[in-house]
N, C-alpha and C positions, 0 to 999 in steps of 0.2 A: 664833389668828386663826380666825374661823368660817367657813364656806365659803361665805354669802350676803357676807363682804365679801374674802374672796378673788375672788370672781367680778366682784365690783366692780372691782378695782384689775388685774386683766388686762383689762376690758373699756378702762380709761381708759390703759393702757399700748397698745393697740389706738387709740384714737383717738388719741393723742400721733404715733404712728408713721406714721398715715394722715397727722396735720398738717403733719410732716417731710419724709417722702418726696414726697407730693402724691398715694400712691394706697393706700389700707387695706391694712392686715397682718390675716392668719388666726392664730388658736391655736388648739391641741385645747382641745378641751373637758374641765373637769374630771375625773377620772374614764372618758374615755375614752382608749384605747389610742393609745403616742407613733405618728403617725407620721413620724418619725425613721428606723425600721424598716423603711419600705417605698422601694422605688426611686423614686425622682423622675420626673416625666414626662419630663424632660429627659434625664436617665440611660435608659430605657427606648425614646427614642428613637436611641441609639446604635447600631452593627449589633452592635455585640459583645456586646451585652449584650440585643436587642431578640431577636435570633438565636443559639441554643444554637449555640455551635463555628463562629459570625460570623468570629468575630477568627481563629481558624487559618486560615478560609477564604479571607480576604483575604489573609494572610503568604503563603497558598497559592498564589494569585493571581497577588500580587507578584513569587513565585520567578521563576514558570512567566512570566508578562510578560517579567522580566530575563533567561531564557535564550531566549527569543522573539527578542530584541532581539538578544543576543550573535551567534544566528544568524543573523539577519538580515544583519549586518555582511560575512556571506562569502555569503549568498545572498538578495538584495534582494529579490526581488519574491517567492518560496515558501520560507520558513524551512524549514518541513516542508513533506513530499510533494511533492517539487520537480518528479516526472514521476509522470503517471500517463496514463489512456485515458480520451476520450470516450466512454461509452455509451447505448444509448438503451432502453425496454422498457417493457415490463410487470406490475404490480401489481394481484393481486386479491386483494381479503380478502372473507377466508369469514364474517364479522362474529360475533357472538354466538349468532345463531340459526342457523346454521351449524355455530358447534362443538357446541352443543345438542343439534344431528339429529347430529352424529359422536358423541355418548356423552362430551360436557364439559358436563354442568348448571351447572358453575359457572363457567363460561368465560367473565365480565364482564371486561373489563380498566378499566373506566371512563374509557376515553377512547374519547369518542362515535369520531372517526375510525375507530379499531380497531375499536368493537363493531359498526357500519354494513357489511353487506356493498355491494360496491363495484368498480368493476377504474380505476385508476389510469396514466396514462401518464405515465413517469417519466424526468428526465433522470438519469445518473449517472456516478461518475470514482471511477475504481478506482486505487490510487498504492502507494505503498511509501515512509513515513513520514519515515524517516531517511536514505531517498536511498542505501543503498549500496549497492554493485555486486550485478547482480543472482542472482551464484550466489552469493549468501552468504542467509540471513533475515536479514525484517526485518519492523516490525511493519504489516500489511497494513491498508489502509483504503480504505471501502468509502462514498462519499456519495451519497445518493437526494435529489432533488426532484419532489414532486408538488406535487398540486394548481394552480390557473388563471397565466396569468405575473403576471397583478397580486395574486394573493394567494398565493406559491406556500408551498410547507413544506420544511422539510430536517431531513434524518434523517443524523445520522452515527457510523457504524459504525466501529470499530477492532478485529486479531486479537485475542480474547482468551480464558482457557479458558472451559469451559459449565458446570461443576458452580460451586457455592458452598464456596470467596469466590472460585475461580481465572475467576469472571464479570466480575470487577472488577479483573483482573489484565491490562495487556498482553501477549503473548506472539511474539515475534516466528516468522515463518514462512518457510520456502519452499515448500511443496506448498500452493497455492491452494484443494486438493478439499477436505483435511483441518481447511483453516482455521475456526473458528467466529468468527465476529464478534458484537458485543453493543454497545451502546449507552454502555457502562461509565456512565455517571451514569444515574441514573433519572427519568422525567417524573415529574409531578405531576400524578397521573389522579385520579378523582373519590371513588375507594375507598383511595387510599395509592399510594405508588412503584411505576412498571410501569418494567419491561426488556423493552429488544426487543431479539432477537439475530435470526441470520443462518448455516443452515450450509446447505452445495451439497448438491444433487441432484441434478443433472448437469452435467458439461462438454461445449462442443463436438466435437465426432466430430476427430481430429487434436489435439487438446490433450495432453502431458505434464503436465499439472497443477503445472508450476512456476512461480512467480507470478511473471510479469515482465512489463513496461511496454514494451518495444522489442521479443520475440521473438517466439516461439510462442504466447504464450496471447493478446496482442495480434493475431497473426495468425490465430489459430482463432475469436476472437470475432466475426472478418469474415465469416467464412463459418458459422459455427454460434450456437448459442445456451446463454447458461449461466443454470442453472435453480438456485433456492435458497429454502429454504422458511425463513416468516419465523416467530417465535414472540413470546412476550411470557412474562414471568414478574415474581412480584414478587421482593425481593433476595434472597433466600434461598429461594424457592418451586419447583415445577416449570414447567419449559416447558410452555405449550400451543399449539396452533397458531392462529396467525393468517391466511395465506396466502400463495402462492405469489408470486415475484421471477423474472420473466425477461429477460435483457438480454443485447443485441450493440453490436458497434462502432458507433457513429455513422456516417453517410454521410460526413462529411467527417473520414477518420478520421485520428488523432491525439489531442492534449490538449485542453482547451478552458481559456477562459480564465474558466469560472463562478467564480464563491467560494460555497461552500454554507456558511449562518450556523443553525444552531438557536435561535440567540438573537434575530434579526430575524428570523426566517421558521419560527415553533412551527406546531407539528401541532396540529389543529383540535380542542378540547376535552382539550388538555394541559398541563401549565402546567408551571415550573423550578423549582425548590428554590433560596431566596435563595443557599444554601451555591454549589451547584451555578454558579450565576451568577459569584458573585463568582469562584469559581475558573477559570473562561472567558475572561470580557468582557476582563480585561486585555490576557491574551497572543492575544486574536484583536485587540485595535484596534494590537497592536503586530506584528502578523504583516501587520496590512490598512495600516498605515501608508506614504503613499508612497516608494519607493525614488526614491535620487537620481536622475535625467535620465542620470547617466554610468552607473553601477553598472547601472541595469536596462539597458540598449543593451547591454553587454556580456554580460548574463547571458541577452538572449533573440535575441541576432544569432546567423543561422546559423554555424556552422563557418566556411564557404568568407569570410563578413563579417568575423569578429572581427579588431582588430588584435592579437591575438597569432599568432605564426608556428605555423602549422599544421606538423608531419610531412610528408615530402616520402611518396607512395609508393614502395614500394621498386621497384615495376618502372619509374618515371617516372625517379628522378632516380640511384638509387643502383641497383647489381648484386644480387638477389637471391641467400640463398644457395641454390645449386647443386648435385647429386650425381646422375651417370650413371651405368649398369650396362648392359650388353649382358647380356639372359636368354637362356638356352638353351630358348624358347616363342616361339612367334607370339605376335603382337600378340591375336590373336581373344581366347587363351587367358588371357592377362593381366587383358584387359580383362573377360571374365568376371567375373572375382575382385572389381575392382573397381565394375563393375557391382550386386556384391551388398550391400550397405548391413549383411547383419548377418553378415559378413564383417569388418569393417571393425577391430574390434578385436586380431583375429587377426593384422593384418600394420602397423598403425600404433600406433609405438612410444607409451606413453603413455597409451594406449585402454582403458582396464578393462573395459570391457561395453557393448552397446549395448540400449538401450531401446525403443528404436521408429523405424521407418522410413517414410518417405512410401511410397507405391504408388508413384508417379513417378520413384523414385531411377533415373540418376542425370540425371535434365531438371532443365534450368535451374530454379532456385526452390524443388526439391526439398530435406528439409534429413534426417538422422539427427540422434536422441537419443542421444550417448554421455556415459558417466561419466569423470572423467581421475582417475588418481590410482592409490592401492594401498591397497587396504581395511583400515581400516573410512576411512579418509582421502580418501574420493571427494570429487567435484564432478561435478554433471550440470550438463550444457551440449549445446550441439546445434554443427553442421556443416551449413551451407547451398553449393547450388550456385549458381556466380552464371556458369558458361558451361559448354557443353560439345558436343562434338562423338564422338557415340558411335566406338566405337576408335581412338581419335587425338587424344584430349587430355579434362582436366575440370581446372576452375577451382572450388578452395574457399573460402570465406572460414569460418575452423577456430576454434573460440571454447572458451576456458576458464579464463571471470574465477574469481578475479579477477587471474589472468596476464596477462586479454588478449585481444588476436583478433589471428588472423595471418589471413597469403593462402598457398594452397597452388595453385602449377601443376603437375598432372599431365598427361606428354605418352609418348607413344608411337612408336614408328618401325620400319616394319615393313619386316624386315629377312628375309621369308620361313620357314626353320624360326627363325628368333631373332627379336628384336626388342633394340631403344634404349629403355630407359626412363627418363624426367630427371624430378626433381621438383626443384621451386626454390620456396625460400619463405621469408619475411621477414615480422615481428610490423608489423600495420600501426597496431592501438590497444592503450591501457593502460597497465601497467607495465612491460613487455619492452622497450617503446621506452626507457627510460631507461638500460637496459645499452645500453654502447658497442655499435656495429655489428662495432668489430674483437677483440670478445669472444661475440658473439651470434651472429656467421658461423661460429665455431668448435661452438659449442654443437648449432647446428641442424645441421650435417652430421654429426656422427660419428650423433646419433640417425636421420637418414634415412638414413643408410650402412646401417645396422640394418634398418628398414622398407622399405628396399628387398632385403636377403637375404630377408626373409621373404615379400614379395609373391610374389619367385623360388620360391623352395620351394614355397607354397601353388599357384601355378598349372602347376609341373612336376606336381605332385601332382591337377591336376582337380579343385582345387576352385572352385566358381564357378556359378550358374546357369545 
């Protein structure tokens, strides 16, 4: 057959199929290449296929959705980071012509935001991801809102290392100084993938640098300010500076009830990675989805609300445990001793070392930073005052999750060259409470039987401020 009447007889197989169907069929053309070969437009409109590593990203999605959801189930309204702090502050970036004059020529990030110098007022909530107890780590997270309320941006940061790959690694923490934070996915800036990370450069004056949501660094950020220099990198590049982050408590301090989305509210001249996306959108619309009317009432009513039965305290309803010594010192002498906050380890049994002390120990609100435990097996936790009446009594409440927080009353009775001294105390939060009371009043006395020879000793001995 010659090729002028092959060409004939697919052109009339061509009109036959337009007559049938009701709308024209295409063929290749002789001699040109099948395409059979090439993906269909139909097929290239799929993610999987449209998007190199599409289809993981979505399985990826889907995991992270499913274990969104599972959590939800025991915590309705914050699967993750179920506490965290209001903060309020400031951002200024030194933009591109900035890093320029510091000796970075190439210090573009290609996102206009970033390369624009600028100073930013920024809401933020600082949390602990997994929610547990807070002397243990855990993975720290760190969310900024800038920009107008009707157009604002969100930036969210999680602990993770700073070299490459440990940038794209979470890492759980407990020293909030030493944390670095990063962006872990990267925007979609105008030159390829930018990272923004996050490490301190200073804490407030009184901070222990322990990351927690209810204590110390909550209560340092009320009176001081924590400084943290911002950088950008691409995924495997070096850090350069972008500029400074400073933030304190919010005025009305506590949590707030923002939801910060990077996916509704991008940073101006930044864009997502489809991948990036898919792996998000899921487990945030199932993290944002509403909790039952029952479930959420129970998860955000105070304490004193909830119908579940609260812990009586033990000086209200139940006998604290007890243990009296008559010392061979005045009162003056004792109370020295306990007046000195880095004293404290030396005569309370269980105290491994103390860390830092208020100036004000030991006035009400006053707290000490101790460790509990036997090395290398520590835990730092602190000891706050919640009464006191300098020589003649101090009221503790004594923390050392994740055991717990007890109440500790120390009292005095001045007895001229001697004194009375009682300490009574009973676990008021945590896991202590679940041992029996007529196993627990056992335990705590023989140990303050202990701490109280020693306070003896130490203040026969003049030790004490």
């Amino acid at each position: 057959m010659s090729r002028r009447s092959m060409t004939r007889e697919f052109r009339e197989l061509a009109r036959q199929a337009s007559d049938t169907a009701g709308r024209p069929r295409t063929f290749p053309r002789l001699g040109s290449r099948s395409r059979r070969s090439e993906p269909s437009k139909r097929r290239q409109r799929l993610p999987g296929w449209a998007d190199p590593g599409g289809r993981a990203a979505d399985l990826g999605g889907q995991a992270f959705a499913a274990v969104f959801r599972a959590i939800k189930a025991v915590r309705p309204v914050r699967p993750i980071h179920p506490r965290g702090i209001s903060l309020i502050g400031e951002l200024t970036r030194t933009g591109a012509e900035g890093r320029a004059a510091a000796g970075f020529p190439d210090g573009r990030s290609g996102i206009g935001w970033l390369d624009a110098a600028g100073t930013d007022q920024v809401q933020a909530r600082f949390s602990r991801s997994v929610g547990l107890p807070e002397a243990l780590p855990d993975i720290l997270g760190l969310a900024l809102r800038t920009g107008p309320d009707d157009q604002p941006a969100d930036i969210l940061f999680a602990s993770t290392g700073w070299g490459f790959p440990a940038r794209f690694l979470l890492t759980p923490k407990l020293d909030v100084g030493s944390a670095r934070f990063t962006t872990l996915m990267p925007y979609q800036g105008g030159d390829g993938p930018v990272l923004l990370g996050l490490r301190t450069l200073s804490l407030p004056s009184g901070a222990t640098g322990r990351a927690d949501t209810g204590g110390n660094f909550k209560e340092s950020l009320a009176a001081g300010e924590w400084s943290l220099a911002l950088s950008f990198a691409t995924p495997a590049g070096h850090w350069l500076p972008a500029g400074v982050l400073r933030l304190r408590a919010a005025p009305a301090s506590g949590d707030t009830a923002a939801r910060f989305d990077p996916l509704e509210h991008p940073l101006p001249g930044a864009g997502t990675y489809p991948w990036a996306r898919r792996l998000r959108e899921r487990s945030y619309r199932a993290a944002r989805r509403p909790a039952p009317l029952k479930a959420a009432r129970l998860e955000t009513a105070p304490l004193e609300t909830s119908p579940r039965r609260t812990p009586a305290q033990p000086d209200e309803r139940n006998a604290m445990s007890t243990v009296t010594q008559v010392f061979n010192s005045p009162a003056a002498d004792v109370w020295k001793v306990i007046a000195d906050g880095w004293l404290y380890a030396g005569w309370v049994v269980g105290a491994s070392r103390i860390r830092s002390v208020d100036a004000h120990w030991p006035e009400t609100d006053a707290r000490l930073h101790h460790s509990v435990g036997v090395w290398p097996l520590v835990i730092n936790d602190s000891t706050k005052v919640t009464a006191a009446e300098p020589g003649r009594r101090l009221e503790l409440i004594a923390r050392g999750w994740p055991l717990g927080e007890a109440k500790v009353v120390i009292t005095l009775e001045d007895m001229g060259p001697q004194c009375r001294v009682t300490i009574s105390e009973d676990a008021v939060r945590g896991p202590g409470l679940a041992i029996p009371k007529a196993l627990r009043d056992p335990l705590i006395t023989v140990r303050n039987t202990e701490t109280l020879k020693r306070l003896e000793l130490m203040a026969a001995g003049g030790a004490g401020a």
